[in-house]
C-alpha positions in Angstrom: -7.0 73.9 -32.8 -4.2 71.6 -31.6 -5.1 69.2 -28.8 -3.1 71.0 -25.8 -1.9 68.3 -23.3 -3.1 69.5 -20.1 -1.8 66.5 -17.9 -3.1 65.6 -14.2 -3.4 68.9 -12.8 -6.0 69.5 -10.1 -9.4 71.2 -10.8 -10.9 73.9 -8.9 -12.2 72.9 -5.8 -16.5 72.1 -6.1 -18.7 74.6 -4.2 -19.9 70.7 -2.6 -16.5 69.8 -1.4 -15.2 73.4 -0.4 -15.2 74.2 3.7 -16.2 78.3 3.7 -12.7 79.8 5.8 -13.4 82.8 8.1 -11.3 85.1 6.1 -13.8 84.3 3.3 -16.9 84.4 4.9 -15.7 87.8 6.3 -14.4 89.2 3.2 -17.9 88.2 1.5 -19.8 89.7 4.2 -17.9 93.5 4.4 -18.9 93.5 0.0 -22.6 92.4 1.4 -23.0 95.0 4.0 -21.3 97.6 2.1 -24.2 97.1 -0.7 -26.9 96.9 2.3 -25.6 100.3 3.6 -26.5 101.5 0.2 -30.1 100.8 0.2 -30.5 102.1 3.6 -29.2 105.4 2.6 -31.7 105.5 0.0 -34.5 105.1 2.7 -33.3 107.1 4.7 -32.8 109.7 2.0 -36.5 109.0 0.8 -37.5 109.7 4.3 -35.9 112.8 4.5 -37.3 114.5 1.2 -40.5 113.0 2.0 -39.7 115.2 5.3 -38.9 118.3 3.5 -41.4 118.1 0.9 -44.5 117.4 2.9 -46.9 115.5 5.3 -48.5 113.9 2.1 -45.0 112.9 1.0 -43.3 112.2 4.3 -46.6 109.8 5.2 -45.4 107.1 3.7 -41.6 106.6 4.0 -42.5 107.0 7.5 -45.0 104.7 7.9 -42.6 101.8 6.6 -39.8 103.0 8.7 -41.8 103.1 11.8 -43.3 100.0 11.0 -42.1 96.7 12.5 -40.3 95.9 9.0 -38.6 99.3 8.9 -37.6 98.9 12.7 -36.2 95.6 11.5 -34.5 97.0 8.8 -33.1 99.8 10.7 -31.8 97.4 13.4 -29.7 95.3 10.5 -28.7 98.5 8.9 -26.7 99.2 12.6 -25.4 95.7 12.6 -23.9 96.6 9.1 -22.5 99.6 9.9 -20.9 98.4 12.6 -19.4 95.4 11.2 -18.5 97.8 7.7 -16.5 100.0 10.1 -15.3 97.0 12.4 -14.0 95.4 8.9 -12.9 98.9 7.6 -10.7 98.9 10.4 -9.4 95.4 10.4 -7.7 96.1 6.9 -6.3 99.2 7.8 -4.5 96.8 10.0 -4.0 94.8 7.7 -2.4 97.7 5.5 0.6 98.2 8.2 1.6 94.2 7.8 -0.3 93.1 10.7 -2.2 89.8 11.9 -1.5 88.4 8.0 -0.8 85.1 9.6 -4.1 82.5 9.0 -5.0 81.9 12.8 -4.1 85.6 13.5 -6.9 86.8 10.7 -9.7 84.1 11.8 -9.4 85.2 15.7 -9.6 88.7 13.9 -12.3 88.1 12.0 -14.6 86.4 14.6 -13.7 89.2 17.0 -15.0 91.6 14.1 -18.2 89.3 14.0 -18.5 89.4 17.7 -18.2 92.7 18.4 -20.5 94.3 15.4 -23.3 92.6 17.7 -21.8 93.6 21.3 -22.0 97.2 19.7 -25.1 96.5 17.9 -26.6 95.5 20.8 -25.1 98.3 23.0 -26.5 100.9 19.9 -29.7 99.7 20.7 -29.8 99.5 24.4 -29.0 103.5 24.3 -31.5 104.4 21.3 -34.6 102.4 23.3 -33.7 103.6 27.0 -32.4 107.1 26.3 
């Protein structure tokens, strides 16, 4: 193959020398809790047959998701959905042309962060006390 001259252009910026951006950290974290969403519909799923097939099958599922782990679980599974639909709603925003700007989208996106736990918090508050 001929020797291409490729000159002095820049190379991709090093995962050691690259400063993670809100926008990115955001955008990384609606794909994460999308996926996490997933697996919590399984188990709740599983729960449910195990429900409708019978107390030997329901035993288990609902021992896990009774369990500290599973309460655990369930409590990041509401943060997720919160922040899925907080982000869902962000780029519908985004759709009509607004808050593109770079400072505009970082206030956005910490406002997303922020309020996924206000609401998380609030979802919580109302399942324990009511």
């Amino acid at each position: 193959m001929p020797e291409i001259p490729r000159g002095n252009r820049p190379l991709s910026p090093h995962i050691q020398i690259y400063r993670p951006q809100w926008t990115s950290v955001t955008s990384i974290l609606t794909r994460i809790t999308g996926n996490a969403l997933i697996v919590t519909t399984v188990l709740i799923v599983w729960w449910l047959v195990g429900a409708a097939t019978g107390p030997e099958a329901f035993a288990w599922p609902d021992a896990i998701l009774r369990s500290w782990f599973g309460d655990l679980v369930l409590l990041a599974s509401v943060w997720a959905l919160w922040y899925h639909t907080l982000a869902g709603i962000r780029h519908l925003v985004w759709s009509t042309g607004r808050f593109l700007e770079i400072h505009r989208a970082e206030t956005f996106g910490k406002i997303i962060v922020a309020g996924s736990f206000v609401l998380t918090l609030l979802t919580a508050i109302v399942f324990i006390f009511v």
